[in-house]
C-alpha positions as a Markdown table, in Angstrom:
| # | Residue | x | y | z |
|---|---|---|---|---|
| 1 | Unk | 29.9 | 126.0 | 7.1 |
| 2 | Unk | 32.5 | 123.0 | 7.5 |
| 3 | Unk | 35.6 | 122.3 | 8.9 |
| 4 | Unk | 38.5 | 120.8 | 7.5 |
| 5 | Unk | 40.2 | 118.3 | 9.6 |
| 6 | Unk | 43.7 | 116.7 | 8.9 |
| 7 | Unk | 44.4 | 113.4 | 9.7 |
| 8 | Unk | 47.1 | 111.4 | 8.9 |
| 9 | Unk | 47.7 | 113.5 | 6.0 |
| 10 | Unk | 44.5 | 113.7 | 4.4 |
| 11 | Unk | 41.8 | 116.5 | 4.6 |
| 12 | Unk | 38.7 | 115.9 | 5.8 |
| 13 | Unk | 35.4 | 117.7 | 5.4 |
| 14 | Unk | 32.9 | 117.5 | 8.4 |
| 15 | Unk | 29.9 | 119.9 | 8.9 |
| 16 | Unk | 30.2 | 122.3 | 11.8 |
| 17 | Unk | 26.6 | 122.6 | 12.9 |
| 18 | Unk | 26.7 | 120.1 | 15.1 |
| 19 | Unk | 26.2 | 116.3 | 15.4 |
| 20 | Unk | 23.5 | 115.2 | 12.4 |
| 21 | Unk | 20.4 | 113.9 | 13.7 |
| 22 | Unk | 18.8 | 110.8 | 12.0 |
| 23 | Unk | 15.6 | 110.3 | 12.3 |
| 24 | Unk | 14.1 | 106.8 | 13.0 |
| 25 | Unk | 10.8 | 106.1 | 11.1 |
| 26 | Unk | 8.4 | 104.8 | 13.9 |
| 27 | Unk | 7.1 | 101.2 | 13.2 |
| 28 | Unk | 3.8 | 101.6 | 12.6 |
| 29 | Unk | 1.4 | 98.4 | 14.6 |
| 30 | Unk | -0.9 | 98.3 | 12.3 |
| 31 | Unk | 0.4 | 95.6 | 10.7 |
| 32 | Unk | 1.1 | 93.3 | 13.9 |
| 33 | Unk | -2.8 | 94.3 | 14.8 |
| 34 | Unk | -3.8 | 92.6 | 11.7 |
| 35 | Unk | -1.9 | 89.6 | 11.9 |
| 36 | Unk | -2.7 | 89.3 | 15.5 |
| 37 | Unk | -6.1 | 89.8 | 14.5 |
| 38 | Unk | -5.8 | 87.2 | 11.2 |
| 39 | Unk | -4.0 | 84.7 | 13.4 |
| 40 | Unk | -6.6 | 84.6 | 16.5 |
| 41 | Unk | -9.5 | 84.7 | 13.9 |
| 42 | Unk | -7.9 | 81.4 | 12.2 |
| 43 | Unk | -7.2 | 79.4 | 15.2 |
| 44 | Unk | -10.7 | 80.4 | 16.6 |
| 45 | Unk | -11.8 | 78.9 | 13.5 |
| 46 | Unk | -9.9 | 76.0 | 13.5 |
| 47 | Unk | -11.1 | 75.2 | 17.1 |
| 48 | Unk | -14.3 | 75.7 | 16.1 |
| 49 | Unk | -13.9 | 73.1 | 13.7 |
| 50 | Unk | -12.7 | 70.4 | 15.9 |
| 51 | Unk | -14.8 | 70.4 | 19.1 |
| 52 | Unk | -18.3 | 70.9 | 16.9 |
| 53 | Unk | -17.8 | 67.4 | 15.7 |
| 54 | Unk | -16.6 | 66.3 | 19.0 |
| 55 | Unk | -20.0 | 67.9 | 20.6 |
| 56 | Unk | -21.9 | 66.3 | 18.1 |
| 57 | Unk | -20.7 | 63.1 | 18.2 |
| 58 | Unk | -21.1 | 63.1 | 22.4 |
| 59 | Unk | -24.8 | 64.0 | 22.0 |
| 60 | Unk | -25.1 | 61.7 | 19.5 |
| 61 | Unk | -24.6 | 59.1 | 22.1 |
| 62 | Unk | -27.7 | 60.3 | 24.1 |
| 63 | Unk | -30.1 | 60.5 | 21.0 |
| 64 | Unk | -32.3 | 58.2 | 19.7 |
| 65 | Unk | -31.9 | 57.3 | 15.4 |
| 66 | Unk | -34.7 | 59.9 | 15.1 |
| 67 | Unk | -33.0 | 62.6 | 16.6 |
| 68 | Unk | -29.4 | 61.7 | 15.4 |
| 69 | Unk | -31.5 | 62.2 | 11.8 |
| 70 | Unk | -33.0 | 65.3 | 12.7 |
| 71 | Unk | -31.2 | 68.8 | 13.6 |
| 72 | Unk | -27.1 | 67.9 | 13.9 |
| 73 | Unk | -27.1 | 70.4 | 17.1 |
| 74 | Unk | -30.0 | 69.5 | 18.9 |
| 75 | Unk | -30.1 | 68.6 | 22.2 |
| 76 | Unk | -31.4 | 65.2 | 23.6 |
| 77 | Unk | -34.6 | 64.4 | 25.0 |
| 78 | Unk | -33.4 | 61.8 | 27.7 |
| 79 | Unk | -30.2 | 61.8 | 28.8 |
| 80 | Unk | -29.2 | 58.3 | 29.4 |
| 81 | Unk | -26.6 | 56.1 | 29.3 |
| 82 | Unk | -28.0 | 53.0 | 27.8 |
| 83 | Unk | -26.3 | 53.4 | 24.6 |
| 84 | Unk | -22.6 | 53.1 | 26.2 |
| 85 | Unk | -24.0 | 49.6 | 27.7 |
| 86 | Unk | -24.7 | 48.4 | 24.9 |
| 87 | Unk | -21.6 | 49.3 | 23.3 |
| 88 | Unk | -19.7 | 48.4 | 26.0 |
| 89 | Unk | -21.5 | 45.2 | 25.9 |
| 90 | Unk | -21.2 | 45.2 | 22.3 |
| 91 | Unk | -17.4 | 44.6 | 22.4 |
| 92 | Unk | -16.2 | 47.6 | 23.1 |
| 93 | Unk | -14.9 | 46.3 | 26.3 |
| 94 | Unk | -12.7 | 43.5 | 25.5 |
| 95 | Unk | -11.4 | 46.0 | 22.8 |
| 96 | Unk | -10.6 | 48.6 | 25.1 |
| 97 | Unk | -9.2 | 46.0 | 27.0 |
| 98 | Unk | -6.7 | 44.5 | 24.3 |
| 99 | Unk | -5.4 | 48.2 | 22.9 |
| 100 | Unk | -4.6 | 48.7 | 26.5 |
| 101 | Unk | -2.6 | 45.9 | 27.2 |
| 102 | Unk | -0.5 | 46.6 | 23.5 |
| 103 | Unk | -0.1 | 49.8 | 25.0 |
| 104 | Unk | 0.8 | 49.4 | 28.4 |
| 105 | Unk | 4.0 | 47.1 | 27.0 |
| 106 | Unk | 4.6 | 49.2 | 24.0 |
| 107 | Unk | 4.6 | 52.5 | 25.2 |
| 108 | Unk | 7.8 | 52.8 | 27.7 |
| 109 | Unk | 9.6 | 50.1 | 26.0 |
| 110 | Unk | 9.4 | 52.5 | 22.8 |
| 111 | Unk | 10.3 | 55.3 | 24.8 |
| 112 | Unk | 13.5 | 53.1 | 26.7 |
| 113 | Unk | 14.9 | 52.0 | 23.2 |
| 114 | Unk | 14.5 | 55.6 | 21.6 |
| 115 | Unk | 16.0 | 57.4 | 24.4 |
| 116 | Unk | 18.8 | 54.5 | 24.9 |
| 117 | Unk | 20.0 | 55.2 | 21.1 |
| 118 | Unk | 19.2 | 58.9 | 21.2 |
| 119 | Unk | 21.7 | 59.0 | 23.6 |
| 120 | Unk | 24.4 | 57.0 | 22.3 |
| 121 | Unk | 23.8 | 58.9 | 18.9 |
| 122 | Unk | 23.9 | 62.5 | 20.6 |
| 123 | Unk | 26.9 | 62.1 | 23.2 |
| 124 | Unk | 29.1 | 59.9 | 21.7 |
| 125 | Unk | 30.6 | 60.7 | 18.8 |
| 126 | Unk | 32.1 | 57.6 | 16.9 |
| 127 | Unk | 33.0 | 56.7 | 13.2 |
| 128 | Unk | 29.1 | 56.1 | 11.5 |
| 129 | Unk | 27.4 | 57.9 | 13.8 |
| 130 | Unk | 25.3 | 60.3 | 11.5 |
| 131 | Unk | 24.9 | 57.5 | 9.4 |
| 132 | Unk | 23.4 | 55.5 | 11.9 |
| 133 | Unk | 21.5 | 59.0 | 12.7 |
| 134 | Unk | 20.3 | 59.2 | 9.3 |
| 135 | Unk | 18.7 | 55.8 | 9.2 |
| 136 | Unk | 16.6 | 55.5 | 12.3 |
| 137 | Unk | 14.9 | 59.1 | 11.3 |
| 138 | Unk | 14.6 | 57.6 | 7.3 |
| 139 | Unk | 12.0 | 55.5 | 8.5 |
| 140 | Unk | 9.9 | 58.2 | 9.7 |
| 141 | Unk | 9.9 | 58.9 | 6.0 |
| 142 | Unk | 8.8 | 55.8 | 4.6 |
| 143 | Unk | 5.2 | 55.0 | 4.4 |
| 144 | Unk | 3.8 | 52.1 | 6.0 |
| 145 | Unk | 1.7 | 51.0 | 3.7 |
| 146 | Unk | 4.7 | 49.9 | 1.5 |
| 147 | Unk | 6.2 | 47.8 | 4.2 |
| 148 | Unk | 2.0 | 45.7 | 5.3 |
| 149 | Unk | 2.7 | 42.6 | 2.6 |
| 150 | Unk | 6.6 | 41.9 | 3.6 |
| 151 | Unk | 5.9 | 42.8 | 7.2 |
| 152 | Unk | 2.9 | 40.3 | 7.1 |
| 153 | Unk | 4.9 | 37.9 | 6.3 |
| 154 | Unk | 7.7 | 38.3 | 8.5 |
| 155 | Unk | 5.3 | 38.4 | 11.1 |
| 156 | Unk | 3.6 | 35.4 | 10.0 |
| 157 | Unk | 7.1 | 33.5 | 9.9 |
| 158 | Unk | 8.1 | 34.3 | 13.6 |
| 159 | Unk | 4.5 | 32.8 | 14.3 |
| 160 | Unk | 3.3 | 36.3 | 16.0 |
| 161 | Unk | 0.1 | 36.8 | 13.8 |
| 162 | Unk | -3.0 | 37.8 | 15.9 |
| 163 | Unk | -0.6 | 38.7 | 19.2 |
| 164 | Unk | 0.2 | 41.0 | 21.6 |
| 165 | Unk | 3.6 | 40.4 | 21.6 |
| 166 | Unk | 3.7 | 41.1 | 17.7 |
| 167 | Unk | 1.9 | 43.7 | 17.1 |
| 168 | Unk | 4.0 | 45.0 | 20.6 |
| 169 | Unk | 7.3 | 44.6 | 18.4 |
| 170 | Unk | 5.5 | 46.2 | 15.4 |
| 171 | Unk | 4.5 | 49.5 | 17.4 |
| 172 | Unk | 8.0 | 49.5 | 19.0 |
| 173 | Unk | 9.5 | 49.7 | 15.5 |
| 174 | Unk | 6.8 | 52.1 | 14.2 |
| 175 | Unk | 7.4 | 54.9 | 16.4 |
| 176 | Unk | 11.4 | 54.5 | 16.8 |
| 177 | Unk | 12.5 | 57.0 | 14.2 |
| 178 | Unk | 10.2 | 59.7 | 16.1 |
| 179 | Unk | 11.4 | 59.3 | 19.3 |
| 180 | Unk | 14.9 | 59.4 | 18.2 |
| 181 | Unk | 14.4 | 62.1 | 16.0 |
| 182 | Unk | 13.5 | 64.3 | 19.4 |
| 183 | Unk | 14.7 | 62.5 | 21.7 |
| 184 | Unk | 18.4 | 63.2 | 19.9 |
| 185 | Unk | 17.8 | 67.0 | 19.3 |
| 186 | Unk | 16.7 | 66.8 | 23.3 |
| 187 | Unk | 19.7 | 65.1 | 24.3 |
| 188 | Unk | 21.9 | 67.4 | 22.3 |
| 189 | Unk | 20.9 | 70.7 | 24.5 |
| 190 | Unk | 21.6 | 69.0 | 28.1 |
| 191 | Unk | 25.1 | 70.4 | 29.6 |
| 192 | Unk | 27.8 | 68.4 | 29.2 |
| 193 | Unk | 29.2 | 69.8 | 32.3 |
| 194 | Unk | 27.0 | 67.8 | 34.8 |
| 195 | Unk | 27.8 | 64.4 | 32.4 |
| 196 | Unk | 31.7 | 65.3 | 32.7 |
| 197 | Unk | 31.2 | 65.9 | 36.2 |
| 198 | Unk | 29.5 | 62.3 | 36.4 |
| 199 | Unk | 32.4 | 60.6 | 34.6 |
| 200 | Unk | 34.9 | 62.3 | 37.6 |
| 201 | Unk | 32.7 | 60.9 | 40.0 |
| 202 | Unk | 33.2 | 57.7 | 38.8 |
| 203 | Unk | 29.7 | 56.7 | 37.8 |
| 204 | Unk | 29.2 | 54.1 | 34.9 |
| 205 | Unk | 28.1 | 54.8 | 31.5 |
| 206 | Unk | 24.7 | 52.7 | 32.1 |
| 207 | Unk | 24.0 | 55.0 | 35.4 |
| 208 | Unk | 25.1 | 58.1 | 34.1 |
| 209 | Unk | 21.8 | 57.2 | 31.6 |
| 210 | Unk | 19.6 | 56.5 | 33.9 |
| 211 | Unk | 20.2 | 58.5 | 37.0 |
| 212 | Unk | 21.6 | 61.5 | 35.4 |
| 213 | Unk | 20.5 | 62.3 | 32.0 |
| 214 | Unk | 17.4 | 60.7 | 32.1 |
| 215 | Unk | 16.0 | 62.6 | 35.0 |
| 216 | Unk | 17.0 | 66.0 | 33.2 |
| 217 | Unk | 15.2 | 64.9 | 30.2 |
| 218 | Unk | 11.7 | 64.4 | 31.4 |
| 219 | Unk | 10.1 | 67.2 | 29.7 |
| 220 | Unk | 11.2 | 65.4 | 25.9 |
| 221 | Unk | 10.0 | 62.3 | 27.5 |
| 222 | Unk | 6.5 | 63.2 | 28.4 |
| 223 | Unk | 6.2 | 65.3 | 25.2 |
| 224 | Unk | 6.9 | 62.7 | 22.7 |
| 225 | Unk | 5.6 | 59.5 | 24.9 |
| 226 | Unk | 1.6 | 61.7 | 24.6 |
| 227 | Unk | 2.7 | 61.4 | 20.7 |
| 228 | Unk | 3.5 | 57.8 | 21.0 |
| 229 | Unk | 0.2 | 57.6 | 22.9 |
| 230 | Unk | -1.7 | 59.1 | 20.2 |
| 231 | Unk | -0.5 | 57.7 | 17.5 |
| 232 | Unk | -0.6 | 53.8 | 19.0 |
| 233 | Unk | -4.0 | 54.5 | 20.4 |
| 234 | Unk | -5.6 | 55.7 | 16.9 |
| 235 | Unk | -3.0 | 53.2 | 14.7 |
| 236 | Unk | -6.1 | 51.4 | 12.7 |
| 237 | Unk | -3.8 | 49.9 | 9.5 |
| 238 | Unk | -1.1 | 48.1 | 11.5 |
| 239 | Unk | -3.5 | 46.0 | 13.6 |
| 240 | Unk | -6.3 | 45.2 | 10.6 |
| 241 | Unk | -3.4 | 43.6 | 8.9 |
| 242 | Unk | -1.6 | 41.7 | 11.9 |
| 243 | Unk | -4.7 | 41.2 | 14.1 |
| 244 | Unk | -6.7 | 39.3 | 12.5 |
| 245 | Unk | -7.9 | 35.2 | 13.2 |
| 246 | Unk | -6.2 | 32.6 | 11.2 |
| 247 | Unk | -8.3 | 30.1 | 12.0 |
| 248 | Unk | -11.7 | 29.4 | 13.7 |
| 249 | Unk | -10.3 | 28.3 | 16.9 |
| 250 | Unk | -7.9 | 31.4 | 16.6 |
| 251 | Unk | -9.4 | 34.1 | 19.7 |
| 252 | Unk | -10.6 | 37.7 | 18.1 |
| 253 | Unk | -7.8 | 40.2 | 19.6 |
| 254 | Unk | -9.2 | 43.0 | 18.0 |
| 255 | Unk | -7.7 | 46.5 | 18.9 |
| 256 | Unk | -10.4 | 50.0 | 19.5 |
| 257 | Unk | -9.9 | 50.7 | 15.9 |
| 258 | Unk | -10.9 | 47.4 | 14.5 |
| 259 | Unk | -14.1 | 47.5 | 17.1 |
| 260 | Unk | -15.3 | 50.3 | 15.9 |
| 261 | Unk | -15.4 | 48.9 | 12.1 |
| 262 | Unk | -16.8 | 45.8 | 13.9 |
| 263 | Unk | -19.3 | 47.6 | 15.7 |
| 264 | Unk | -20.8 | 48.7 | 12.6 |
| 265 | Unk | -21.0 | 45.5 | 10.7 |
| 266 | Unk | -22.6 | 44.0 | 13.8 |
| 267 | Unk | -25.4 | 46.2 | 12.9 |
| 268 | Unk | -26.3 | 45.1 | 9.6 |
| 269 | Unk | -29.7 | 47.0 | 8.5 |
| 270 | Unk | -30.8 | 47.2 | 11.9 |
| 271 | Unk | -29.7 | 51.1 | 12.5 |
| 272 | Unk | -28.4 | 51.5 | 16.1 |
| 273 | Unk | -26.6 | 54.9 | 15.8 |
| 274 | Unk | -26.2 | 55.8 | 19.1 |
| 275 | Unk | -24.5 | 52.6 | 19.8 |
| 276 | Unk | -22.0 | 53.4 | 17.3 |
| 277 | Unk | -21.7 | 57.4 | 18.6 |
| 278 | Unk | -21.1 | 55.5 | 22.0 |
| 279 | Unk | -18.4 | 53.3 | 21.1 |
| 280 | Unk | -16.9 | 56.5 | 19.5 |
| 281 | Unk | -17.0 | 58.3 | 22.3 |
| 282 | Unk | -15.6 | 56.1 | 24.9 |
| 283 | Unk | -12.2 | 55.6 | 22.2 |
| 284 | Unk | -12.1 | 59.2 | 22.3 |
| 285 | Unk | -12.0 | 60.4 | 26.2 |
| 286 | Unk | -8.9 | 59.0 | 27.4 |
| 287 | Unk | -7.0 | 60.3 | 25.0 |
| 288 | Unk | -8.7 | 63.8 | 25.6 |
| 289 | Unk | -7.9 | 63.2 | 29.9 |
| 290 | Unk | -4.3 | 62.1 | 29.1 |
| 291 | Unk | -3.8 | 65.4 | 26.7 |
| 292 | Unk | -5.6 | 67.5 | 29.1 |
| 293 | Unk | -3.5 | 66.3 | 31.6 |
| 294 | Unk | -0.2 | 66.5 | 30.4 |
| 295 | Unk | -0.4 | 69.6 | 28.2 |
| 296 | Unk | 1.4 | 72.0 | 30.2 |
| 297 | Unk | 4.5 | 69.2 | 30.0 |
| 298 | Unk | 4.2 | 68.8 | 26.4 |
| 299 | Unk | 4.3 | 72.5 | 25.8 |
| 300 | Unk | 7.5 | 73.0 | 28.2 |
| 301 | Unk | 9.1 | 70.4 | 26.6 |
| 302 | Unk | 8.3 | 71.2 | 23.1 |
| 303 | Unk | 9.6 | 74.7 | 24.0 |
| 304 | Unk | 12.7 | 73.9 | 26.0 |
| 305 | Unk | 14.0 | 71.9 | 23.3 |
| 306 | Unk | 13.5 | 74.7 | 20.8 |
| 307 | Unk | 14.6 | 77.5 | 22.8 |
| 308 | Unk | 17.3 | 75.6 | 24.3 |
């Protein structure tokens, strides 16, 4: 049966059982199992695909030529450490030693000029600003190998071929549109409470920076300096085309990624594998301690900017 009911003039019908029940269709989880399943199984795989060639390429610097040509897995037969000697002895030093001293310099200065205009370009809003926006992150678009024959010879004009102060400039340039890219979208997410409260204060633009907003974006900071790290650290292009001698008298300034191509040459037809597996190696383990260090800060601040 039903009930009619008037309102405002008009009759309406409603069923006099009682209020209708809907039923909600349970979600079923069989389909989150298998893509929790599918997921894990593919990120299992792709682990499994990067540390194998790392493990193989550490043993590979206790082997002998023999071995190295023998089983891929196998374990050596003395473990030694002659073979990082002689690549340290090799060269790998003094190109250790000259990536670190780019790096050192170029580093936090890239990370001072990308925050400085991430700043200016998130806070302060001011005719050109997206523009301005627009074109630091456009470069993070534009291949470099487009730009090695003019930036060659710009570089060669300033007189900064085979330095540390030009390929310093060079890396600075090379990661700005990065760092400002996140650096902005970090910036963007901080209150603007505690800068307005700042500003009453009386506190300078140039503090407010550095003593206020800085310290509240350390988690971008460390997040996209370990990129900056990474990507200087491995860079091979940049310094075979700016780092090389002019001239006899000219000193080698080779960076890692040069002395490992180096390192190879050196050995002509005389095989010396595990020298080269060496010299791999030692590239490779600080930038595995400095990830493994910092990866609980990269991960907070990769998600605080996105949640936030």
């Amino acid at each position: 049966m039903t009930t009619v009911t008037k309102v405002s003039g008009e009759a309406t019908a409603k069923p006099s059982g009682g209020p209708v029940k809907v039923k909600k269709r349970k979600a079923s989880g069989s389909e989150g199992k298998v893509l929790n399943v599918f997921s894990h199984g593919f990120l299992a795989l792709w682990a499994i695909m990067i540390i194998l060639p790392l493990i193989w390429l550490a043993l590979g610097a206790f082997k002998t030529d023999a071995q190295i040509g023998g089983s891929a897995l196998s374990w050596p037969s003395n473990w030694h450490f002659d073979a990082f000697a002689r690549a340290w002895t090799k060269g790998i030093g003094g190109y250790f030693a000259h990536t670190l001293i780019v790096l050192v310099f170029s580093v936090p200065l890239t990370m001072l000029f990308g925050s400085m205009a991430a700043y200016v370009l998130a806070r302060y809003p001011f005719k050109g600003n997206r523009l301005f926006y627009y074109f630091f992150v456009s470069g993070a678009m534009f291949p470099v190998f487009l730009a090695l024959v003019p930036l060659f010879f710009m570089v060669k004009r300033f007189d900064m071929l085979n330095t540390y102060q030009g390929l310093i400039l060079v890396y600075i340039a090379y990661s700005m549109p990065f760092t400002i890219f996140f650096m902005h979208s970090f910036f963007r997410t901080l209150p603007t409470a505690i800068h307005e409260a700042a500003v009453i204060d009386g506190a300078s633009d140039t503090r407010i920076f550095f003593q206020v907003m800085l310290p509240m974006a350390k988690p971008g900071l460390i997040s996209v300096g370990i990129f900056n790290v990474l990507g200087q650290w491995n860079q091979y292009i940049l310094p075979a085309v700016l780092m090389q001698p002019q001239s006899s008298t000219d000193p080698e300034r080779y960076m890692l990624t040069q002395g490992l191509i180096q390192l190879q040459q050196q050995m002509g037809y005389a095989s010396d594998l595990p020298v080269l597996f060496a010299g791999a190696t030692i590239a490779i383990i600080p930038m595995l301690v400095v990830y493994l260090s910092f990866q609980r800060q990269i991960q907070a601040g990769l998600t605080s900017a996105t949640l936030k």
